[in-house]
C-alpha positions in Angstrom: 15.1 22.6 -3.8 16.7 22.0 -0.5 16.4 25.3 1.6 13.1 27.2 2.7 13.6 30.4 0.0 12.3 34.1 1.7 9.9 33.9 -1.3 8.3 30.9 0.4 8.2 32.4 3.7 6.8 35.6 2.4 4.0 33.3 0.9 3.0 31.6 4.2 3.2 35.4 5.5 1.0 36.8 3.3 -2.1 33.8 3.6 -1.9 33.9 7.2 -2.6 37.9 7.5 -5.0 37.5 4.9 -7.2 34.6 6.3 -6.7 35.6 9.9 -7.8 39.3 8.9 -10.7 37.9 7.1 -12.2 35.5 9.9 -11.1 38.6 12.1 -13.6 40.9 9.8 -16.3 38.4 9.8 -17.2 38.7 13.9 -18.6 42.0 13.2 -21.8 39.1 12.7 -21.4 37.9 16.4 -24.3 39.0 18.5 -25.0 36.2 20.3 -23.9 32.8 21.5 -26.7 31.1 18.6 -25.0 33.1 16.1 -21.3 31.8 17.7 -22.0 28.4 17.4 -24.4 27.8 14.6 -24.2 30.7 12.4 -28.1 31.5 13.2 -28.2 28.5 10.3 -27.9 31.0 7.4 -25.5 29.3 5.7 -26.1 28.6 2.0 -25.2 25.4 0.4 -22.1 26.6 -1.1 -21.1 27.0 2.3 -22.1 24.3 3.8 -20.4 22.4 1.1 -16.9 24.2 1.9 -17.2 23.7 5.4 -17.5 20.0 4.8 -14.9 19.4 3.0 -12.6 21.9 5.1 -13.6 20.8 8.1 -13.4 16.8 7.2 -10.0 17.3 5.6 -6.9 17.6 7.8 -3.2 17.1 7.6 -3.2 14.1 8.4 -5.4 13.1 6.1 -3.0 13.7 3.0 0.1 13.0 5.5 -1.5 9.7 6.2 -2.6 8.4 2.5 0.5 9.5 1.1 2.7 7.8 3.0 0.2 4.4 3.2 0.5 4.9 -0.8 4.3 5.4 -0.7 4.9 2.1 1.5 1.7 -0.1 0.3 0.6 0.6 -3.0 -2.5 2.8 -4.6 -5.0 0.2 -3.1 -4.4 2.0 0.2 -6.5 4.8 -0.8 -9.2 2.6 0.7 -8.1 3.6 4.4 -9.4 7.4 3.3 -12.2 6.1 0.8 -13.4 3.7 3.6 -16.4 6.2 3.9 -16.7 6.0 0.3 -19.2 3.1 -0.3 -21.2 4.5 2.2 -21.2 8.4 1.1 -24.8 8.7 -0.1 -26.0 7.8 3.0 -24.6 11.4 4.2 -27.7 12.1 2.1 -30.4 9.9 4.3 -28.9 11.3 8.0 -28.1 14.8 7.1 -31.5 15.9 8.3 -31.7 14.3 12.0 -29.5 17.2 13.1 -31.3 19.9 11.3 -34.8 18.9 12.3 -33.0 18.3 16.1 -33.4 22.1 16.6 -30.3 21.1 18.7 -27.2 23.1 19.2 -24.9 20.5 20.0 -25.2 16.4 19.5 -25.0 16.2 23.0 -28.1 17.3 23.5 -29.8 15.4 20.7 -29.1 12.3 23.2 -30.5 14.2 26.5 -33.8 14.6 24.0 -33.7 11.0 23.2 -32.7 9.0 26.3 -32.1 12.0 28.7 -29.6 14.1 30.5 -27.3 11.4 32.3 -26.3 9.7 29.1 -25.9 13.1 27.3 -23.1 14.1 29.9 -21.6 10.7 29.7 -21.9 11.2 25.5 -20.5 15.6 25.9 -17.3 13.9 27.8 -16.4 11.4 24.6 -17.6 14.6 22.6 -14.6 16.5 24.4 -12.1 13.6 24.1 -12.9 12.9 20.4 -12.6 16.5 19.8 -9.0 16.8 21.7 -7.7 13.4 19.8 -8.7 14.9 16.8 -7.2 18.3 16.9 -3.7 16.6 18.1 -3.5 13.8 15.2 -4.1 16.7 12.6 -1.8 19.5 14.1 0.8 16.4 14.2 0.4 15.8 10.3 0.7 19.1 9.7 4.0 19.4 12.1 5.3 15.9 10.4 5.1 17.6 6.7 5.9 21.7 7.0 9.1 20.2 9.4 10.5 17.9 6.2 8.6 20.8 3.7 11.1 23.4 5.2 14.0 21.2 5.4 14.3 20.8 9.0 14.2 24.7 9.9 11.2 23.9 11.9 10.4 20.6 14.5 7.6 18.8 14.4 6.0 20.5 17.7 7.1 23.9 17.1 5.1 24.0 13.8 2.4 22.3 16.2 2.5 24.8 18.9 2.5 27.9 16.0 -0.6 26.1 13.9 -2.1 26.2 17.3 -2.0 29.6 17.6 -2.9 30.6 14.4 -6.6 28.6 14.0 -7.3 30.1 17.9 -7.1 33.9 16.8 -9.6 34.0 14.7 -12.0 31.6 15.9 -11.8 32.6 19.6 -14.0 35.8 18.0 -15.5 34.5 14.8 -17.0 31.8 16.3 -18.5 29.3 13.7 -19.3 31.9 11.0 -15.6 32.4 11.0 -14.7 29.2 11.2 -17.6 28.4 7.6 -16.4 31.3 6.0 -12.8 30.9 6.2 -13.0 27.3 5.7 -14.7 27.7 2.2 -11.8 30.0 1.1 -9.6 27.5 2.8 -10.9 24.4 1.1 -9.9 25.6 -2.4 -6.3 25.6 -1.4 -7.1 22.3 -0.2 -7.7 21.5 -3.4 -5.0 23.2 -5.1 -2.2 21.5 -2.9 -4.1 18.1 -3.7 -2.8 18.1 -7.4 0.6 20.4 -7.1 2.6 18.3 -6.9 1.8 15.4 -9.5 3.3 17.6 -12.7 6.4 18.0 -11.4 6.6 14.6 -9.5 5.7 12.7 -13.1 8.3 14.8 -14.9 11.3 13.6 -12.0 10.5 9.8 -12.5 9.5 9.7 -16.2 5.9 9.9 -16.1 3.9 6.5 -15.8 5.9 4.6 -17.6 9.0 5.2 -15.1 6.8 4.5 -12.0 5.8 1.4 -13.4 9.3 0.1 -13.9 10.5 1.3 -10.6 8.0 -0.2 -8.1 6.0 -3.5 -7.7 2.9 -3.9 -10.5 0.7 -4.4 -6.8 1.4 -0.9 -6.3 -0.9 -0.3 -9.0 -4.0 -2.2 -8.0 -7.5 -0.8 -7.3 -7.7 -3.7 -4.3 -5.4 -5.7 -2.8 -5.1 -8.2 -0.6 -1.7 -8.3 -0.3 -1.7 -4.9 1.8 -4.0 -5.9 4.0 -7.4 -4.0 2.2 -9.3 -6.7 1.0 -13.1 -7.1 0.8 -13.6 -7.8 4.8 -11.5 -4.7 5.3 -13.1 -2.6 3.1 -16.6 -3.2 4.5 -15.3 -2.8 8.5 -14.1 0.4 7.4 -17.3 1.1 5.7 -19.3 0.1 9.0 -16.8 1.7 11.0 -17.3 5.2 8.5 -21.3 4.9 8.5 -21.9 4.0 12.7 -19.5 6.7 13.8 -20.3 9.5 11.8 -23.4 9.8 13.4 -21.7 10.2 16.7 -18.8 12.6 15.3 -20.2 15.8 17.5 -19.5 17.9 14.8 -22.5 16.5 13.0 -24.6 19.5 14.4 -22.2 22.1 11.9 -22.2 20.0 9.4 -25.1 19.2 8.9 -27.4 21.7 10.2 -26.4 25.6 9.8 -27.8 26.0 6.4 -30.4 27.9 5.3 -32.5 25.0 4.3 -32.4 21.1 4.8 -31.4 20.5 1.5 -28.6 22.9 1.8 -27.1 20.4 4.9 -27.7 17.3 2.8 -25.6 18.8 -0.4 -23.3 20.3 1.8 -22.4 17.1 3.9 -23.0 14.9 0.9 -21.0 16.6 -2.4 -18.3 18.0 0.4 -17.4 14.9 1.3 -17.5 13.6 -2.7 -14.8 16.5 -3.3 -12.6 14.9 -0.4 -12.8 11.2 -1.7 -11.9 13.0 -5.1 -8.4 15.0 -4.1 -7.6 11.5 -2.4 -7.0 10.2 -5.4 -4.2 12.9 -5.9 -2.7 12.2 -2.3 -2.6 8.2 -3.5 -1.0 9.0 -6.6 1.7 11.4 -5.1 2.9 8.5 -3.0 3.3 5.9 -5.5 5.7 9.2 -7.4 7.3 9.9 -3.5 8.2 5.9 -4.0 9.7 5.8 -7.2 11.2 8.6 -6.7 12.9 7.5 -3.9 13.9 4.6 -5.8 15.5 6.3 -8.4 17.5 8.1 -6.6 19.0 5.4 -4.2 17.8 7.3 -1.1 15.5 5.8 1.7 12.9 7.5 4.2 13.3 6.8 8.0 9.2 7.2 8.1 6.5 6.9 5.7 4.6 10.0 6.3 7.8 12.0 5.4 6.8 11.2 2.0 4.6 14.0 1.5 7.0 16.5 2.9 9.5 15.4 1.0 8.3 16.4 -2.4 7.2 19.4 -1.3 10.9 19.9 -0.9 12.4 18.3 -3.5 9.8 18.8 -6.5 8.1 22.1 -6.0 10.1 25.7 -6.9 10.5 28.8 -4.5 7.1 30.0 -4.1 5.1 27.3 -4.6 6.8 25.0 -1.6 5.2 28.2 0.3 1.7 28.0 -1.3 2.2 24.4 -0.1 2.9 25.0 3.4 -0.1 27.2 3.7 -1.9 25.0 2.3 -1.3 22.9 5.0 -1.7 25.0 7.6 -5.3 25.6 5.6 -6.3 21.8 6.2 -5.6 22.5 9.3 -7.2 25.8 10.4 -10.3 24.8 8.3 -10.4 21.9 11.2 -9.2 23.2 13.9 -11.3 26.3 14.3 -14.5 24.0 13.5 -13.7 21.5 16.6 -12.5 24.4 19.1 -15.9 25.9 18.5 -17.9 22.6 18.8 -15.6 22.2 21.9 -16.7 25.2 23.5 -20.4 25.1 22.4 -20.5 21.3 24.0 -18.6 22.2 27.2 -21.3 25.8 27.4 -24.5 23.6 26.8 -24.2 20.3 27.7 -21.8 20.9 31.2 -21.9 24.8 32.1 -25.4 25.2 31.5 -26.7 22.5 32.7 -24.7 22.2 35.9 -22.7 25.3 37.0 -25.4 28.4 35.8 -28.7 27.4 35.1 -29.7 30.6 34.7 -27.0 32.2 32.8 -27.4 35.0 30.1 -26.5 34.7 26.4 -23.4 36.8 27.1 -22.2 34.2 29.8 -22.7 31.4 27.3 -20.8 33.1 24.6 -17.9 33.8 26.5 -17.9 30.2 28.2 -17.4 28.9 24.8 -15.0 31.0 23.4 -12.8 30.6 26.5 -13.4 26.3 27.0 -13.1 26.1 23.1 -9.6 27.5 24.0 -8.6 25.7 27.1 -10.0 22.5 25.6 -7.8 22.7 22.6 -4.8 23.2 24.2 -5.5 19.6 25.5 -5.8 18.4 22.1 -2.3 20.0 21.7 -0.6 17.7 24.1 -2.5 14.8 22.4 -0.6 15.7 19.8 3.0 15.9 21.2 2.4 12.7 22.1 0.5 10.1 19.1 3.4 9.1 16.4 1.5 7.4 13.9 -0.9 10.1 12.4 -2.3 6.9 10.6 -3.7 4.7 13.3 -4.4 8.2 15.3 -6.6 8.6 12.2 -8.7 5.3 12.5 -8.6 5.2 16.5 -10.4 8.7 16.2 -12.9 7.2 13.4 -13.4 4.2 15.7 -14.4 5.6 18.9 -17.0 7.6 17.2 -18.5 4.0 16.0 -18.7 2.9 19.2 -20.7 5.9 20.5 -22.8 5.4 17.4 -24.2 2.8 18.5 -26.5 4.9 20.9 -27.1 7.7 17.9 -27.8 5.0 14.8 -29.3 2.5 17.0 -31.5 5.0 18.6 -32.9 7.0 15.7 -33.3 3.5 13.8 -35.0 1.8 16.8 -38.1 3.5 18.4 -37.7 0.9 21.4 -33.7 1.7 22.3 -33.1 2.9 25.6 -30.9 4.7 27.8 -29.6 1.4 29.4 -29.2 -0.1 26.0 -27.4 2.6 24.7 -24.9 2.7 27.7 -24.0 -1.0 27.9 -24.2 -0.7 23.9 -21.5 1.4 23.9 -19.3 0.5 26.9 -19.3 -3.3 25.7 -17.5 -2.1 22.6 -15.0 -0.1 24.2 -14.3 -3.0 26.6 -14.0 -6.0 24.1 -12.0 -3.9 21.5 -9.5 -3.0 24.0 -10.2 -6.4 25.7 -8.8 -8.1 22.1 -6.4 -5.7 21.3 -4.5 -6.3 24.8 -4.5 -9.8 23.6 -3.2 -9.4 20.3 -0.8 -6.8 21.1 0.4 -8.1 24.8 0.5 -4.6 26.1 -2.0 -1.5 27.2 -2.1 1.6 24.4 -4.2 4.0 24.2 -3.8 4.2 20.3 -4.0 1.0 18.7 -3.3 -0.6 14.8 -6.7 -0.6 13.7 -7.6 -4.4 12.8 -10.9 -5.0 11.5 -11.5 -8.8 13.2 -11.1 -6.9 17.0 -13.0 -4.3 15.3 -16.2 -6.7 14.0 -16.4 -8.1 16.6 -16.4 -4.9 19.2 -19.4 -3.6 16.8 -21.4 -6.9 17.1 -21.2 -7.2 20.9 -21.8 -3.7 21.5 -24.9 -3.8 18.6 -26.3 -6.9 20.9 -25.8 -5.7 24.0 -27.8 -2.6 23.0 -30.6 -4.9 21.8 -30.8 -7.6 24.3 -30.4 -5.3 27.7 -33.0 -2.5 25.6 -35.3 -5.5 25.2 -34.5 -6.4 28.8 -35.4 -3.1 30.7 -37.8 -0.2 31.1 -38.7 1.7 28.1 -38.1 5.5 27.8 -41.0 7.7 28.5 -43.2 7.4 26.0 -44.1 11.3 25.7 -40.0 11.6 25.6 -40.0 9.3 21.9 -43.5 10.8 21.0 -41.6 14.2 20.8 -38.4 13.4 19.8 -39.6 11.7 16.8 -42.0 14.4 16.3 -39.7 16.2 15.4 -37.6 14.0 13.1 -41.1 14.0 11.1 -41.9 17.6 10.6 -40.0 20.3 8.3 -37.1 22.0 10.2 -37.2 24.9 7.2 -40.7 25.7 6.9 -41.5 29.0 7.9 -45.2 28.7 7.7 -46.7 26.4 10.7 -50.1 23.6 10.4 -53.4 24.8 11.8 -52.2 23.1 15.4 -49.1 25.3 15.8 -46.3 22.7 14.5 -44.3 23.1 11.2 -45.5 20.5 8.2 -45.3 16.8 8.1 -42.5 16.5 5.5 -44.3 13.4 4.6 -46.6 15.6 2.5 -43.8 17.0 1.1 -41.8 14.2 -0.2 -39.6 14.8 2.3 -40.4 11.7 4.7 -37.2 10.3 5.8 -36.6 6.8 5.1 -34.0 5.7 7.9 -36.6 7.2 10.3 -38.8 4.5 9.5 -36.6 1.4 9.1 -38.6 -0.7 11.8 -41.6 -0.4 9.2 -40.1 -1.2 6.4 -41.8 -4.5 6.1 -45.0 -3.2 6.4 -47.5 -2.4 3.6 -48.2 1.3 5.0 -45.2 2.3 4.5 -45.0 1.0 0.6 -48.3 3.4 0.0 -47.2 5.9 -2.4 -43.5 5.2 -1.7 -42.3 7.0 -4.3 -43.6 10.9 -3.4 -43.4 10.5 0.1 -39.4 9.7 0.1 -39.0 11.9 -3.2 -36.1 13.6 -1.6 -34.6 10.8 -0.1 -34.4 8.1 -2.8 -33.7 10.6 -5.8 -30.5 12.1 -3.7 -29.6 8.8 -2.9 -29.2 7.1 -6.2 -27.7 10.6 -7.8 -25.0 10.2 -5.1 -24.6 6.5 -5.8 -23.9 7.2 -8.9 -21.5 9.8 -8.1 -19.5 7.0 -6.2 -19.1 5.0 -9.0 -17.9 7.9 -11.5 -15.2 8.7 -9.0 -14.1 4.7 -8.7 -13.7 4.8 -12.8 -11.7 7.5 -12.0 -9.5 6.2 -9.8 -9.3 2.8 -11.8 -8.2 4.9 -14.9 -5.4 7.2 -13.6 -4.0 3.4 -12.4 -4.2 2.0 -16.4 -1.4 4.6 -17.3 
């Protein structure tokens, strides 16, 4: 089907009143600026679990695998399963935001090595946020532009997806933003797989892929396209460093009703994601035969996912599609524009410009800097090309930053200077290599994991040697930070001395937290109940990892 029918239009229609009247309904909740950007932590885990896969799948995420897939083969699922490996790990750290009793991450650093390095940490917060925003609304634009057969450019779909995420979120705040993003992750999910029947039937199933491309386009790992082992594990250190430092951590992680809600949520989310990239992989390998087989050519590999929607899917269901993009991306969008705001409110404007501002101040400052601030992220947009490398430059810069978040919750002596240089060595000797490489200044360069090893190993040393080198922090500033990373953030009875439970005689100890002590013998005493929670969830999860890799490795056998 070459033209955009009304019936698809009337689709697109149809979801957008009835997602923007629902978030719209669901600010009758708002009362205050707690309940704006966390939800008063009420969410349950189903929730939580929608809002992590929402929120951590965008356009460009499906834009991006399809058309590595469509050019490079099905072993270039490993570019969105580089966080794969390290998934169950999601279990371990979900809890340091909870037990932060933090709005923001932001000021999870001021609490650990103060308020200097938490404004230098809010101002990548911002800039990760606006990149982010701009490389998924440019997806979006690149695949509803070639979905609808060129009625629409690129940035004018932009500019209208902008529009639509900031209506209801600008009220709804993040209760909104969960709500509608659990609704909205089940469409994910739908467009994920809508395509593949049709797609099989135009090339003549398996059978006719397999004699129309290359037998390397149906490898598990490759070499040949540049994801071998080495690669695989960069992008596994880059995925487990950074998102620690992603500042949407806080949501993520830490606006359920219980801690265990925030580790299924952030854990069997991002499992559902890894699992629907198995359908975006698969869609490109039938976007390339297809292609094939009918003598024509794209001018740019993430067409490829536009261009089925066009050519393969019937009147009606090119418009479920469509919305279903501009679901990946609302579900996104209105997460990061109230993480903006809630960052620029605690971490700048009440900390700076009105101390003693009132919770109706604070509300409205997010709402309206969540706005403003995304409209940067807009431009970011109409600039970046390659939604790809947008992709892994955004994952990147978190793992730089990470190295003051991991480093610091794994190491009790980090400090402030540490963390700085840490980070800013990293930054310097990526870009440093890069400009070598590449003979020219970008701001968003082809991720390469050599320049990218060894930017993490300077930075990691840097942050040892110059922690190891200067004053410590204030030891009542790490007694109370870690304090808290010990006691139950859900417990809503208190010990005999005023503070909530050591989670320690809970089974809930968290074994991360004490990763300097490993190699002690206190900390093997009675092991296995005192890291109950931690070690069962773990090896469940890792076990979930390998299920989805036999998947993968079986739809490839066809």
């Amino acid at each position: 089907m070459n033209n955009f029918h009304w019936l698809d239009t009337l689709v697109i229609v149809l979801y957008f009143v009835l997602i923007t009247g629902y978030g719209l309904w669901l600010t009758r909740k708002i009362k205050s600026s707690d309940g704006y950007f966390r939800g008063e932590r009420k969410f349950s885990w189903w929730i939580m679990m929608g809002q992590a896969f929402g929120t951590g799948t965008h356009a460009e995420n499906f834009v991006a695998q399809t058309g590595a897939s469509f050019q490079m083969g099905f072993a270039s699922i490993w570019y969105q399963w580089k966080n794969m490996v390290i998934t169950p790990f999601y279990w371990l750290i979900a809890p340091w935001y909870r037990r932060s009793e933090r709005t923001t991450v932001g000021e999870i650093i001021e609490d650990r090595y103060g308020r200097t390095l938490a404004a230098v940490y809010s101002v990548f917060a911002i800039l990760f946020f606006i990149f982010a925003q701009g490389a998924m609304l440019k997806g979006g634009g690149k695949v509803i532009s070639v979905a609808t057969g060129g009625m629409m450019s690129v940035n004018g779909v932009v500019l209208a997806m902008t529009v639509a995420f900031i209506l209801y979120s600008f009220f709804g705040g993040m209760v909104a933003s969960a709500h509608a993003n659990f609704i909205q992750a089940l469409l994910i999910i739908v467009l994920s797989f809508l395509l593949i029947p049709s797609g099989l039937s135009a090339v003549g199933g398996f059978s006719g892929m397999r004699e129309s491309l290359p037998e390397n386009f149906f490898l598990l790992f490759s070499n040949e396209v540049g994801l071998g082992w080495f690669t695989i594990s960069m992008l596994a250190l880059n995925g487990i460093i950074g998102i620690t430092a992603q500042p949407h951590m806080v949501s993520m992680c830490a606006m359920g009703e219980t801690e265990r809600a925030g580790r299924v949520g952030q854990t069997y989310g991002s499992f559902v994601k890894r699992f629907v990239t198995i359908g975006w992989a698969l869609t490109g390998l039938i976007v390339a035969a297809l292609i094939i087989q009918n003598g024509k050519s794209l001018s740019d590999p993430e067409m490829a996912f536009g261009y089925a929607t066009r050519v393969l899917l019937m009147p009606g269901l090119t418009g479920l599609m469509v919305a279903a993009i501009i679901a990946a991306n609302m579900s996104s969008a209105s997460n990061f524009m109230v993480n903006t705001g809630a960052l620029f409110t605690q971490n700048f404007y009440k900390e700076y410009i009105n101390k003693n501002s009132s919770d109706k101040q604070l509300l409205w400052m997010g709402r309206i800097s969540g706005v403003v601030l995304t409209m940067l992220g807009v431009v970011f947009a109409l600039y970046v090309e390659n939604v790809l490398q947008a992709f892994l430059f955004i994952e990147t810069i978190a793992a730089f930053m990470g190295i003051m978040v991991f480093g610091g919750i794994l190491w009790k002596r980090a400090n402030r200077y540490g963390a700085f240089f840490g980070s800013l060595v990293a930054f310097v000797v990526y870009y440093w290599l890069n400009f070598l490489e590449f003979d020219k200044l970008e701001i968003v360069y082809k991720w390469t994991p050599g320049i990218f090893g060894w930017a993490m190993l300077s930075g990691f040393a840097v942050f040892f040697v110059v922690s190891m080198l200067t004053k410590p922090e204030k030891p009542e500033r790490i007694e109370a930070f870690f304090d808290n990373m010990e006691r139950l953030s859900d417990s809503k009875e208190l010990d005999k001395d005023g503070k909530k439970p050591l989670a320690a005689l809970h089974g809930k100890a968290l074994i991360l937290l004490d990763f300097s002590s490993w190699f002690t013998r206190k900390r093997w005493r009675n092991f296995g109940f005192r890291y109950r929670e931690d070690w069962q969830g773990f090896l469940l999860a890792t076990g979930f990892v390998g299920f989805l890799i036999l998947i993968a490795w079986l739809v490839i056998q066809f």
